[in-house]
C-alpha positions as CSV (number, residue, x, y, z in Angstrom):
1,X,-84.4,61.4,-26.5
2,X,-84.2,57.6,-26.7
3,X,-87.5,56.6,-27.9
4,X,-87.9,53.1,-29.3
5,X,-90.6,52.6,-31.3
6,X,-91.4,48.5,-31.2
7,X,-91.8,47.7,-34.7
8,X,-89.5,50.5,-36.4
9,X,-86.2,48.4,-35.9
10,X,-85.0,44.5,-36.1
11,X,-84.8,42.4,-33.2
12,X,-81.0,42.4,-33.7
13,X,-80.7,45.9,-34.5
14,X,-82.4,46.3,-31.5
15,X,-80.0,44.1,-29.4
16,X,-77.3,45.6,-30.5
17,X,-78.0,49.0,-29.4
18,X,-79.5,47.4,-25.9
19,X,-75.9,46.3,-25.7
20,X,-73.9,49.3,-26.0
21,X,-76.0,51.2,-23.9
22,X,-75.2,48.7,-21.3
23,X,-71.7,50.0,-21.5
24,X,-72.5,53.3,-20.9
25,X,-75.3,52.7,-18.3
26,X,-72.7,50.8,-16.3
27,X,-70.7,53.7,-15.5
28,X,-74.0,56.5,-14.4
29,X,-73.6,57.2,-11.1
30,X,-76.4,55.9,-8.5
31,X,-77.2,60.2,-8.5
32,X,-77.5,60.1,-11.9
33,X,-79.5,56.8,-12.1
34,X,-82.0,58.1,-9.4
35,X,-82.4,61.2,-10.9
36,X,-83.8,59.9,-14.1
37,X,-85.8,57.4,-12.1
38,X,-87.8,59.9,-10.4
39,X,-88.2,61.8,-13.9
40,X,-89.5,58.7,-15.5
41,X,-92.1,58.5,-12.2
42,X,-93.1,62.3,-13.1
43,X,-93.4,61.8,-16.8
44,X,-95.9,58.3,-15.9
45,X,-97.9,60.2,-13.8
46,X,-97.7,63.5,-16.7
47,X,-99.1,61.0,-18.9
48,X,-101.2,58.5,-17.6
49,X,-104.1,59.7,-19.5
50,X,-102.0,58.4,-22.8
51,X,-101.2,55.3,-20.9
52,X,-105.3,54.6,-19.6
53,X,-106.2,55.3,-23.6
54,X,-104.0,52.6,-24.7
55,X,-105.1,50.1,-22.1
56,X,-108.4,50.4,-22.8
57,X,-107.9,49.9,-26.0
58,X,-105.6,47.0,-25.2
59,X,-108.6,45.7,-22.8
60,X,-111.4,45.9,-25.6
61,X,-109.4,43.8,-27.9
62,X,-107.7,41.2,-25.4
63,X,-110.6,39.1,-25.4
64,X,-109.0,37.6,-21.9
65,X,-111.0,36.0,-19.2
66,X,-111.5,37.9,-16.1
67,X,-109.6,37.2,-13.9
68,X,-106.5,37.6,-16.7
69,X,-107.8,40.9,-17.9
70,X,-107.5,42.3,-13.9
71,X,-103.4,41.7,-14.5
72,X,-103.6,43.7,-18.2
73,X,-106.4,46.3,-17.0
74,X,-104.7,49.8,-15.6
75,X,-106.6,52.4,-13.5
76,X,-105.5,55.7,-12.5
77,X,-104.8,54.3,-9.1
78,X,-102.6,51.4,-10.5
79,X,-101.0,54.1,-12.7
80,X,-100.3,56.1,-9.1
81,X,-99.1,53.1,-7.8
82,X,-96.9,52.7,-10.7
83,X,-95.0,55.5,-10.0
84,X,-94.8,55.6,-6.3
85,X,-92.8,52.4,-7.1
86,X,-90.5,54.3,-8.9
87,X,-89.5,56.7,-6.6
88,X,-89.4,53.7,-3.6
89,X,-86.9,52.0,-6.3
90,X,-85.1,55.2,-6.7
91,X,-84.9,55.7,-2.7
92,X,-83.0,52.1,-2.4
93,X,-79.6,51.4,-1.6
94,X,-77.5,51.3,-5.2
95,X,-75.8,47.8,-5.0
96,X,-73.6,48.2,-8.0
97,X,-69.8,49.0,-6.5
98,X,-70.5,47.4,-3.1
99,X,-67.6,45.3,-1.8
100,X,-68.5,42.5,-1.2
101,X,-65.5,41.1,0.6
102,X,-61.4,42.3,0.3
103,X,-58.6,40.9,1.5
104,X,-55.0,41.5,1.2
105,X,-52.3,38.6,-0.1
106,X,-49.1,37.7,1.6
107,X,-47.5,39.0,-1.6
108,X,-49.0,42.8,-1.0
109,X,-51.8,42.4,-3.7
110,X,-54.9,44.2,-2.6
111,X,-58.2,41.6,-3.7
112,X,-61.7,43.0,-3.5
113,X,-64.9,41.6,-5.0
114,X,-67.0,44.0,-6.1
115,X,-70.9,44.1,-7.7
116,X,-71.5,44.9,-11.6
117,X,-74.1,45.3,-13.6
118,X,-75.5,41.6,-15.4
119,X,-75.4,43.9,-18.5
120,X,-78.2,43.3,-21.2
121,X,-81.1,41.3,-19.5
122,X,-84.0,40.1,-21.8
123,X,-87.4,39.4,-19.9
124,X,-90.6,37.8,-21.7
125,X,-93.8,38.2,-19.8
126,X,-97.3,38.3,-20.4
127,X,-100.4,41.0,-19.9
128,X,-99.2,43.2,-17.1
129,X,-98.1,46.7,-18.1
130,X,-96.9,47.4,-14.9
131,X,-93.9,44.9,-15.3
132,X,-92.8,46.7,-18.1
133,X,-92.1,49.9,-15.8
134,X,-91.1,48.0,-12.6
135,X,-88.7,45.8,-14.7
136,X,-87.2,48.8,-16.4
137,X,-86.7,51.3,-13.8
138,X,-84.6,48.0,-11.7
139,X,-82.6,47.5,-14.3
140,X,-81.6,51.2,-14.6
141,X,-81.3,51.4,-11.3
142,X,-78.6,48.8,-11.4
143,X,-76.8,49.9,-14.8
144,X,-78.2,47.3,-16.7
145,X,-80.1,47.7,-20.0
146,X,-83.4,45.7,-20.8
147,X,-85.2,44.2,-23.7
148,X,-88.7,43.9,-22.9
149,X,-90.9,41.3,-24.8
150,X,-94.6,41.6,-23.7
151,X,-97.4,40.1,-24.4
152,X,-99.5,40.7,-27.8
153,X,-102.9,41.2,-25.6
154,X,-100.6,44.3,-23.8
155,X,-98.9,46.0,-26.7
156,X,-100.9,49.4,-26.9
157,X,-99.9,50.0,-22.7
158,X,-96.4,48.5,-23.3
159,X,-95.8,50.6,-26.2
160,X,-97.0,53.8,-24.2
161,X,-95.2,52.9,-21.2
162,X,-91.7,52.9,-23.5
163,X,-92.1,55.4,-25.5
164,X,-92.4,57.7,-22.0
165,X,-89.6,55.9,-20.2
166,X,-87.1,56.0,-23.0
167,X,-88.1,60.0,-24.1
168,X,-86.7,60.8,-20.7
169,X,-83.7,63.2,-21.2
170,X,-80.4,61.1,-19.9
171,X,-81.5,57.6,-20.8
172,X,-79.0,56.2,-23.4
173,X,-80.6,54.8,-27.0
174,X,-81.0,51.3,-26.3
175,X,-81.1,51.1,-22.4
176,X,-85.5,50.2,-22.8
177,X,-86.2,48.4,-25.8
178,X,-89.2,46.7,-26.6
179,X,-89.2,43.8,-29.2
180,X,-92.8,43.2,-31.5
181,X,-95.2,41.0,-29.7
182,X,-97.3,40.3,-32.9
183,X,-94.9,37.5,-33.4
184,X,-93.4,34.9,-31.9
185,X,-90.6,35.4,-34.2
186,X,-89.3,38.1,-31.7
187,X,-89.1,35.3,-28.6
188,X,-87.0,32.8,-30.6
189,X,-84.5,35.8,-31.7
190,X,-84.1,36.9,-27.8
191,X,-83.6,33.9,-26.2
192,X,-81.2,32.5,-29.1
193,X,-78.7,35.7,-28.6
194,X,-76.0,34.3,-27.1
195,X,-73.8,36.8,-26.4
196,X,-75.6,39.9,-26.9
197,X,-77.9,39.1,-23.8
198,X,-76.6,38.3,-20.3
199,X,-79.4,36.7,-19.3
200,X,-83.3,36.0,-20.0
201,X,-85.9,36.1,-17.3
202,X,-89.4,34.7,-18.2
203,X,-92.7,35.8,-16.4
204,X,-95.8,34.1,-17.4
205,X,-97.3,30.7,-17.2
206,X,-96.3,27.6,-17.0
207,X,-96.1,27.0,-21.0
208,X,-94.0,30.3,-21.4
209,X,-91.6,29.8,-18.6
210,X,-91.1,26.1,-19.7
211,X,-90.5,26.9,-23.6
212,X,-87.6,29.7,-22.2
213,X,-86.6,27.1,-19.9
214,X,-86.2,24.1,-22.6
215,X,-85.1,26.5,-25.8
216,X,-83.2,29.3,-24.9
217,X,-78.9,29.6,-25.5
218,X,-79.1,32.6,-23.2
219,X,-78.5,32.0,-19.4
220,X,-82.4,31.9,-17.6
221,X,-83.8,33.0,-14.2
222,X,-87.2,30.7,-14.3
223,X,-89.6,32.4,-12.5
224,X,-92.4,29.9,-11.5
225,X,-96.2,29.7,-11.6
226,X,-97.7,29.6,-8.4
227,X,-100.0,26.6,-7.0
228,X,-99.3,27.9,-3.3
229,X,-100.8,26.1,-0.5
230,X,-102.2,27.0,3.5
231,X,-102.3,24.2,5.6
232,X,-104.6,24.4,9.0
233,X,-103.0,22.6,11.7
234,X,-104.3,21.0,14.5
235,X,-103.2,24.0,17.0
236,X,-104.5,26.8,14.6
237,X,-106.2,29.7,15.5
238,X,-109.7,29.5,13.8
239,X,-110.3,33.1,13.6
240,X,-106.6,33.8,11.9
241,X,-106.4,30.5,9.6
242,X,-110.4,32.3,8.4
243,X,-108.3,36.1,7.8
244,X,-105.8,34.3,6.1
245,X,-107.2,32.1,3.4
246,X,-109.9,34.4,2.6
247,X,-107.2,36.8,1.6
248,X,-105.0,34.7,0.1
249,X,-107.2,33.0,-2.0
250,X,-109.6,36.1,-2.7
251,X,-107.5,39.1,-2.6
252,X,-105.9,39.1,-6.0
253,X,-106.9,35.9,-7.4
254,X,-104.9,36.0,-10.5
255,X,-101.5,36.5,-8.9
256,X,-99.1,33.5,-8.8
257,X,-98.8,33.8,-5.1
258,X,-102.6,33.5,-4.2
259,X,-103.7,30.1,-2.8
260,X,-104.8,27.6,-4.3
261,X,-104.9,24.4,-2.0
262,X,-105.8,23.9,1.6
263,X,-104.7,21.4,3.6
264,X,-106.5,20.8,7.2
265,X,-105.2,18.3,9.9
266,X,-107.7,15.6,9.9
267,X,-108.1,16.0,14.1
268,X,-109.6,19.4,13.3
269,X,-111.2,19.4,9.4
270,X,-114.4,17.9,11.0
271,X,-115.2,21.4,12.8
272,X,-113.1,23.5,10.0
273,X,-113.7,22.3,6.6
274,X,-117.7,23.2,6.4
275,X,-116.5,26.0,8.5
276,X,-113.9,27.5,6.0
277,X,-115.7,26.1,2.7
278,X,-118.8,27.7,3.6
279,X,-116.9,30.8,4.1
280,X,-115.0,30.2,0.7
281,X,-118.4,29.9,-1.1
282,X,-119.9,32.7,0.3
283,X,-116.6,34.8,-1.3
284,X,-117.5,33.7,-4.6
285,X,-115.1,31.1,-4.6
286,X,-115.8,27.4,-6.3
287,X,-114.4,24.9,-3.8
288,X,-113.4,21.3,-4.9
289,X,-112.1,18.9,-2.1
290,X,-111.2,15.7,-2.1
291,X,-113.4,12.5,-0.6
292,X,-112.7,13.1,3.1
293,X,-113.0,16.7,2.5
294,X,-116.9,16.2,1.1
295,X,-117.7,13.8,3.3
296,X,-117.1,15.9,6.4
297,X,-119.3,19.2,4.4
298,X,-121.7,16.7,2.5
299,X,-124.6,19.6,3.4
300,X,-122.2,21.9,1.1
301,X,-121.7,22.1,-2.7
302,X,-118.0,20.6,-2.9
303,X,-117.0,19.6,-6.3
304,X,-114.9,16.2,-6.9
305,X,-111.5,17.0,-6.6
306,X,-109.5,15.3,-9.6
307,X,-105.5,14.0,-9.3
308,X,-104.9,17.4,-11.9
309,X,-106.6,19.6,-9.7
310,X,-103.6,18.8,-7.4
311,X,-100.9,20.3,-10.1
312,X,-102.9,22.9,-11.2
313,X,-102.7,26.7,-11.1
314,X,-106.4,28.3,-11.0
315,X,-105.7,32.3,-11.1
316,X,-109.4,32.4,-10.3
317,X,-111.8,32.2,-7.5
318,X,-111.1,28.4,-7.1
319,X,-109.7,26.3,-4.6
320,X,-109.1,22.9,-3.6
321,X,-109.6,20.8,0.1
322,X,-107.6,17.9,1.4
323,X,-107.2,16.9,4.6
324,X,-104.0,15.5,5.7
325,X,-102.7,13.3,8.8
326,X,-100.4,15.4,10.3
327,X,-97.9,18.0,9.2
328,X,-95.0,15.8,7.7
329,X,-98.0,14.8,5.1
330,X,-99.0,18.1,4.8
331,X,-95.3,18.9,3.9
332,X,-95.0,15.6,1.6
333,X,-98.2,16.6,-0.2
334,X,-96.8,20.5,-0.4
335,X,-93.5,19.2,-2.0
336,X,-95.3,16.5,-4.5
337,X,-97.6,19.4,-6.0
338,X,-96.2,22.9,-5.2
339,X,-94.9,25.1,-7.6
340,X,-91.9,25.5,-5.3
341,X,-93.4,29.5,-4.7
342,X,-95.2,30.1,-1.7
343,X,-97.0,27.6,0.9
344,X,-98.0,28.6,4.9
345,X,-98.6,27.0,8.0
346,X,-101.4,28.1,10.6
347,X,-100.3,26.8,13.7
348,X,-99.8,27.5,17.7
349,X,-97.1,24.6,17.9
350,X,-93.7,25.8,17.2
351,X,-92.4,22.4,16.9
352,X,-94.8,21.7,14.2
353,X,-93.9,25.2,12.0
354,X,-90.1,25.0,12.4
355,X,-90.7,21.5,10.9
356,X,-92.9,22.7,8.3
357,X,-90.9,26.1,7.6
358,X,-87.8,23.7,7.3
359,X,-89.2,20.8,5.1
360,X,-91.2,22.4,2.4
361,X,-89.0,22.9,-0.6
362,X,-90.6,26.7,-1.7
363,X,-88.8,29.9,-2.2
364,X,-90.9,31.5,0.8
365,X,-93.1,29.8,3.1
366,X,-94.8,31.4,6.4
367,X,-96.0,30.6,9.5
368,X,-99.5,32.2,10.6
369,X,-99.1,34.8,7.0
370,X,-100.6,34.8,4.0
371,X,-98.8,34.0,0.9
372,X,-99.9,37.6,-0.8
373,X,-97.0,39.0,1.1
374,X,-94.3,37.0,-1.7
375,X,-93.9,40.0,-3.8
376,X,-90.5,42.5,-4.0
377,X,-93.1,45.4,-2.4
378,X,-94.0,43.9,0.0
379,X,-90.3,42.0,0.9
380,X,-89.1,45.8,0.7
381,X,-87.1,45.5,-2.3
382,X,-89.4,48.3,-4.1
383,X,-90.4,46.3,-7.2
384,X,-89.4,42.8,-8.9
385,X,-88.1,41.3,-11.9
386,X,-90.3,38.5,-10.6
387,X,-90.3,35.8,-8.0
388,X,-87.7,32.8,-9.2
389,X,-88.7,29.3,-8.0
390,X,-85.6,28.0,-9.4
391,X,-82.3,27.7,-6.6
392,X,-79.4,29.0,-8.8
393,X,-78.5,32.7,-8.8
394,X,-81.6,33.7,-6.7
395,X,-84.9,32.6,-5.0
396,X,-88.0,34.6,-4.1
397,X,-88.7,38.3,-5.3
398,X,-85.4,39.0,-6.5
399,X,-85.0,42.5,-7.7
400,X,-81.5,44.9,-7.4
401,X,-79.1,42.6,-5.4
402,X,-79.6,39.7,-8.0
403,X,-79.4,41.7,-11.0
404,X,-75.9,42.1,-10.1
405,X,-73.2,39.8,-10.9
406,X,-69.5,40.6,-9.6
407,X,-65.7,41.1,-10.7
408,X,-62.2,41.4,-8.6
409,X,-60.8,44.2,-8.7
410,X,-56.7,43.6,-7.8
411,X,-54.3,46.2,-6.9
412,X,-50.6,45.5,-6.8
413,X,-47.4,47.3,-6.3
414,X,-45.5,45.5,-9.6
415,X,-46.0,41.9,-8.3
416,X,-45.1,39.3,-10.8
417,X,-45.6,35.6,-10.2
């Protein structure tokens, strides 16, 4: 068994074993990866009355607001969910060994590049125990080993969720370990080991992802916060620009790629702005617009919009109104304020969304879609190590391909140069 208890070990002790399983998860084969894949989805499910105790107990303590204790709060279904993700990441296509190109040299040497693990990848994320198994289970499946650091309002489920994972028979000591959260002692350790970490992946909030960003020695993947906007154009479809900001907005508020903006083209916001905000209110949500934006729905309760509601991520039933000129301000705007995550266009002019799908600046953006859809599930990828707004490395839901790095392999006949 390789069960590693959070607070029974240092942070280096802990690294140092994270590392050397690396080595040996590097050379399971993708059988032997997916085989104890789909026994960490069994042993979940075996146990998710464990896991439920020690959320609720994580919930009752959290004191979180609600729309962040919805990302910490498990439920048998999320648990099922959990799992099924498991075995979807276990039914994907293993990207370590692929050749990525070959040639052959003039001189007879045979070049092929080929994908490896990263090695030791560190990620630092706050209140949802489900990244701890989606993260864990990709970097398995890639024959990688992780160092989880979670937040403190999560520990009871994260400590649960590792202790199951790791106990699995086949899984080397050190290929899941999970760093205290009672401290932030544990963050500045991670992010400072240079050279026993490959890389360091942040998933949080702004303030999180920007500390990583700013302190850490370690090579990052930022993943980004999410101020995601829909803009209405001129040509939209009513009906379909209504389905999709309802659920984009109101689905899963607290999610980095719900929406928080709309834009609407001023030659229609007269007939869609009371029409949408009165729909927006009647969801619960608190809609704050800007002056044209109130002027147009003065019979409806429109709050001032303020220059920071612009930047800002709500992760609640909240939204802010603006209506725009045209697209190329709609795509000015987008680029000024986004997040650089997810923005979409509702349009009938084709002209006007290859313009828009071109010139915003965001790791996905849609025509006539919601922005709910940015997530590796949904993308088909299984799971995520998160969504990366950043353009080095990866962009978007990244998940097995980019937790690969490669090498060249050369075969030669007793060339010498």
């Amino acid at each position: 068994m390789a069960v590693s208890i959070a607070n029974s070990a240092s942070t280096q002790e802990k690294l140092l074993r994270a590392r050397e399983a690396a080595s040996k998860l590097a050379l399971f084969s993708t059988d032997e990866k997916n085989t104890l894949l789909l026994t960490i989805a069994d042993a979940i499910e075996k146990h998710a009355l464990t896991i439920l105790a020690a959320n609720r107990e994580d919930v009752e303590t959290s004191g979180l607001e609600v729309a962040l204790r919805d990302r910490l709060l498990l439920t048998t279904e999320r648990i099922e969910e959990m799992a099924q993700g498991v075995r979807e990441v276990a039914a994907l296509r293993d990207p370590i060994g692929e050749i990525v190109a070959e040639w052959t040299r003039p001189n007879g040497l045979r070049i092929r590049k080929v994908r490896v693990p990263l090695g030791v990848v560190g990620i630092i994320y706050e209140s949802r125990p489900n990244v701890t198994v989606d993260t864990a289970v990709l970097a398995l499946k890639t024959g990688n080993a992780i160092v989880l650091r979670g937040g403190k309002e999560a520990a009871s489920s994260n400590q649960r969720l590792v202790e199951i994972m790791a106990a699995v028979p086949g899984v080397p000591e050190g290929a899941i370990e999970l760093l205290d959260s009672s401290t932030r002692q544990s963050v500045q350790e991670l992010i400072k080991a240079r050279g026993l970490v490959d890389v360091i992946i942040p998933r949080g909030g702004a303030g999180l992802i920007t500390f990583v960003t700013e302190n850490s020695s370690v090579p990052v993947i930022e993943t980004g916060a999410g101020n995601c906007h829909i803009f209405v154009d001129e040509s939209a479809d009513f009906e379909m620009a209504d389905r999709i900001v309802i659920n984009a907005k109101t689905q899963r508020p607290s999610v980095c790629n719900a929406a928080e903006k709309l834009l609407v083209h001023e030659r229609v916001a007269a007939e869609y702005v009371p029409r949408i905000v009165k729909k927006l209110i009647e969801a619960g949500v608190e809609v704050r617009g800007d002056g044209k934006s109130r002027s147009i729905a003065s019979g409806l309760n429109i709050v001032p919009a303020a220059e920071q509601d612009w930047h800002e991520e709500y992760l609640c039933l909240c939204m802010a109104v603006r209506v725009v000129a045209s697209v190329d301000e709609a795509i000015v705007h987008i680029n000024r304020y986004s997040t650089k995550n997810s923005d979409s266009i509702v349009t009938r002019d084709e002209a006007n969304a290859r313009k828009f799908l071109r010139g915003v600046d965001s790791a996905a953006v849609y025509w006539n879609a919601s922005t709910r859809f940015t997530d590796g599930a949904e993308f088909g990828f299984g799971a995520e190590m998160g969504i990366s707004t950043q353009k080095l490395h990866c962009r978007g839901p990244f998940a097995l391909a980019e937790l690969t790095s490669s090498k060249y392999e050369i075969v030669g006949t007793g060339q010498v140069r």
